[in-house]
N, C-alpha and C positions, 0 to 999 in steps of 0.2 A: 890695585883695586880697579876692575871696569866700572865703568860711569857708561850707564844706558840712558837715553830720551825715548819718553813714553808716553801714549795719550792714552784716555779714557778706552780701552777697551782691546789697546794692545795689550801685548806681554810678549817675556820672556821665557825661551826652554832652559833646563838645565838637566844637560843628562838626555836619555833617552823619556824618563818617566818624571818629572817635575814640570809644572807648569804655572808661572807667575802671571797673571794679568791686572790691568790698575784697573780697577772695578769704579772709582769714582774719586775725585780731587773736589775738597771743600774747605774753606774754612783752614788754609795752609796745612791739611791732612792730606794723609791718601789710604783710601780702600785698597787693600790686595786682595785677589782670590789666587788661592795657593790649590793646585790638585797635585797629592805624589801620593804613594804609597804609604798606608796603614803603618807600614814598617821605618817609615823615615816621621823622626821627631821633629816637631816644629814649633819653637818657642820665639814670643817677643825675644829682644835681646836681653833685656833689663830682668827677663823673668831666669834667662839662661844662667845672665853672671849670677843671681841668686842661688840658681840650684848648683854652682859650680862654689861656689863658695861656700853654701852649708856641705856638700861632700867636702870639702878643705877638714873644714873645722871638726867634723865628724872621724877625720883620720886623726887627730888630734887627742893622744890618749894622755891622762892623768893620772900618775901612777895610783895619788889616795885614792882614785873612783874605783881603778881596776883593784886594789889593795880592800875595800870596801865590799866589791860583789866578789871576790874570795870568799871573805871572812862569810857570806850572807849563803853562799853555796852548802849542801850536806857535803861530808868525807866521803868519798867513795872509798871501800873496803879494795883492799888489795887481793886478788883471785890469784889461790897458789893451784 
């Protein structure tokens, strides 16, 4: 892991197109202003591990459920 020092108003590059700055330190917090590309996601961490872990559970099939939207499906006829 890099470990950077930064005051109110620097930042950091990543990349040719990311740009981190510490926008304000309060109250044992810190403000970041993040500018990257539309096409680069950006999430808390804690919001990340969440959506990595409902994709988990989401791969997670149960045969009764999938046995259940069978049964709840029409036959499709067999075309000779």
């Amino acid at each position: 892991m890099l470990v950077l020092t930064r005051k109110v108003g620097e930042g950091i590059r990543i990349g040719d197109d990311i740009t981190i700055t510490v926008v304000e330190m309060k109250g044992g917090g810190i403000r970041l202003g993040i500018v990257a590309p539309p096409t680069v996601k950006i999430h808390r961490q804690e919001v990340y591990d969440r959506i990595l872990e409902e994709n988990k559970e989401a791969t997670q099939w149960i045969i009764a459920d999938l046995d259940s939207l069978s049964d709840s499906l029409p036959m499709l006829k067999e075309v000779k």
